[in-house]
MIVEXTI-7737 format. One record per residue (C-alpha): chain; z, x, y. Coordinates in steps of 0.25 Angstrom, whole numbers, padded with zeros to 4 digits. Example, Ala and Ser with C-alpha at 12.3 -4.5 7.8 and 13.67 -1.06 7.14 Angstrom:
ATOM unit     w     u     v
ATOM    A  0031  0049 -0018
ATOM    A  0029  0055 -0004
END
This chain:
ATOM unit     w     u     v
ATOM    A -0067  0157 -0014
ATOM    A -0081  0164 -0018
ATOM    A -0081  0153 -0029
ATOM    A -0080  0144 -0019
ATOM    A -0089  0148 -0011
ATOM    A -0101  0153 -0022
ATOM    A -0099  0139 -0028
ATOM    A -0101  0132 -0015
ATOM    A -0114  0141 -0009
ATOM    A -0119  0142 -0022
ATOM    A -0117  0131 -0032
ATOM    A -0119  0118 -0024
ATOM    A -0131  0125 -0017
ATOM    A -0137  0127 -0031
ATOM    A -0132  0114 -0036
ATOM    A -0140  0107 -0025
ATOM    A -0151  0115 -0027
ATOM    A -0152  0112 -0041
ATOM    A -0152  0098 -0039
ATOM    A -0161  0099 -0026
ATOM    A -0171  0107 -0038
ATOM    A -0169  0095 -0049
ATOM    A -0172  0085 -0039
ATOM    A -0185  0092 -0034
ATOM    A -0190  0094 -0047
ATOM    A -0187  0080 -0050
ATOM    A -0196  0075 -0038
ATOM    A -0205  0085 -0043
ATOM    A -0208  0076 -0057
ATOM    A -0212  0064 -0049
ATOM    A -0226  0062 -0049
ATOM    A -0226  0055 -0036
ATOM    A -0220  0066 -0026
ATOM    A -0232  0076 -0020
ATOM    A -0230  0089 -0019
ATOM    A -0223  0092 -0032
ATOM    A -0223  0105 -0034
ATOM    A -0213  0107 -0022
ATOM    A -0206  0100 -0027
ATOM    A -0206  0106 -0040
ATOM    A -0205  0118 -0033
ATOM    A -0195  0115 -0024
ATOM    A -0186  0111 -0036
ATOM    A -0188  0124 -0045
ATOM    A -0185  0131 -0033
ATOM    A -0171  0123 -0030
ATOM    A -0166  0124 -0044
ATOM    A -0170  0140 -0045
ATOM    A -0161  0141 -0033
ATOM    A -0151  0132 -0037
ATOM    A -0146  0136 -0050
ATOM    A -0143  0151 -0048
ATOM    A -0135  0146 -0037
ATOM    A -0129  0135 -0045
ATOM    A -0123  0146 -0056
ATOM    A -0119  0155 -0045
ATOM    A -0111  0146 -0038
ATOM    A -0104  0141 -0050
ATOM    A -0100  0154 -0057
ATOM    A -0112  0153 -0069
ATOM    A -0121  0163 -0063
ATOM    A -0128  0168 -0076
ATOM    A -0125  0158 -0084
ATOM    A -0137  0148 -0083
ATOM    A -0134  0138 -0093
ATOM    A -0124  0131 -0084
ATOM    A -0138  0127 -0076
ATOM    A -0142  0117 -0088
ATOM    A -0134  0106 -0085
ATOM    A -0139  0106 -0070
ATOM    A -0154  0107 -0076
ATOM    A -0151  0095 -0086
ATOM    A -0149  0088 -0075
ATOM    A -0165  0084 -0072
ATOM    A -0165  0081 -0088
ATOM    A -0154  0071 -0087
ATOM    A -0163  0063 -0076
ATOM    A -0176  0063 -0083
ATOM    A -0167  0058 -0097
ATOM    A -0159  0047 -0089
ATOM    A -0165  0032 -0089
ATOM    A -0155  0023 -0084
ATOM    A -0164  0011 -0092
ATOM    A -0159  0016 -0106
ATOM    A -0144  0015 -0106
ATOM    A -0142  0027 -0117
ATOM    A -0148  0037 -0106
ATOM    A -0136  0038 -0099
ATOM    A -0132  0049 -0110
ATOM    A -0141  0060 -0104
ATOM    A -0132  0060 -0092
ATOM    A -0124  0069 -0101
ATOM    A -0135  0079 -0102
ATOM    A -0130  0090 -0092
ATOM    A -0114  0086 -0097
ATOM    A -0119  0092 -0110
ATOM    A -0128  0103 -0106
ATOM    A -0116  0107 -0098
ATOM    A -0107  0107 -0109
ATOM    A -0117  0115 -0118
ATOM    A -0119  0126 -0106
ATOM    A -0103  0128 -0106
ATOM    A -0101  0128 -0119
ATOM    A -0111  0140 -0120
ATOM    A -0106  0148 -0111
ATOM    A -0091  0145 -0116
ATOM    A -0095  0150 -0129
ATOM    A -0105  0162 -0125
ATOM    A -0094  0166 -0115
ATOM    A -0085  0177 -0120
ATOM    A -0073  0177 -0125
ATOM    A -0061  0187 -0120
ATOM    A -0056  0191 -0135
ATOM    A -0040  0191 -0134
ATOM    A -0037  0207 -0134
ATOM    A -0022  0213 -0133
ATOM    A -0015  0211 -0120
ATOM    A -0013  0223 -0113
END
């Protein structure tokens, strides 16, 4: 029940929040908006708030690396041009940064060495 519950106070809060900081920021590039800076702002803000709560809903509190597939997100929507067909491949980006965050912590975790059952 407490996972439950930490997952659903915690994690979508921080989910939403990351995203509402990756969306500020991306407002916060365009030459045209006024007021930049609040919007910069308001974004480093969102995602300083939002990926704490993000590991600590999700059980990976102190384990940062499984942020990077969120953060490759931004760099996935820069990468992508839907005019040059062989763009579509960087949509695999946060697939593979995943994969790469996993596989480190499953080979930096430790192992029980089998001992003598008592």
């Amino acid at each position: 029940m407490w996972t439950t519950l930490r997952f659903l106070l915690c994690a979508i809060p921080g989910v939403l929040l990351l995203l509402a900081g990756m969306i500020l920021l991306g407002l916060a590039l365009d030459p045209d908006v006024g007021r930049r800076w609040l919007y910069a702002a308001g974004g480093v803000v969102s995602v300083t708030a939002g990926v704490p709560l993000l590991l600590y809903g999700t059980g990976r509190r102190g384990q940062w690396g499984y942020i990077l597939p969120f953060l490759s997100l931004p760099l996935m929507m820069l990468l992508y041009n839907p005019e040059v067909p062989a763009s579509c491949a960087v949509v695999a980006v946060p697939f593979v940064v995943a994969a790469a965050v996993r596989a480190y912590y499953r080979r930096k975790a430790p192992t029980s060495a089998p001992g003598p059952k008592q």
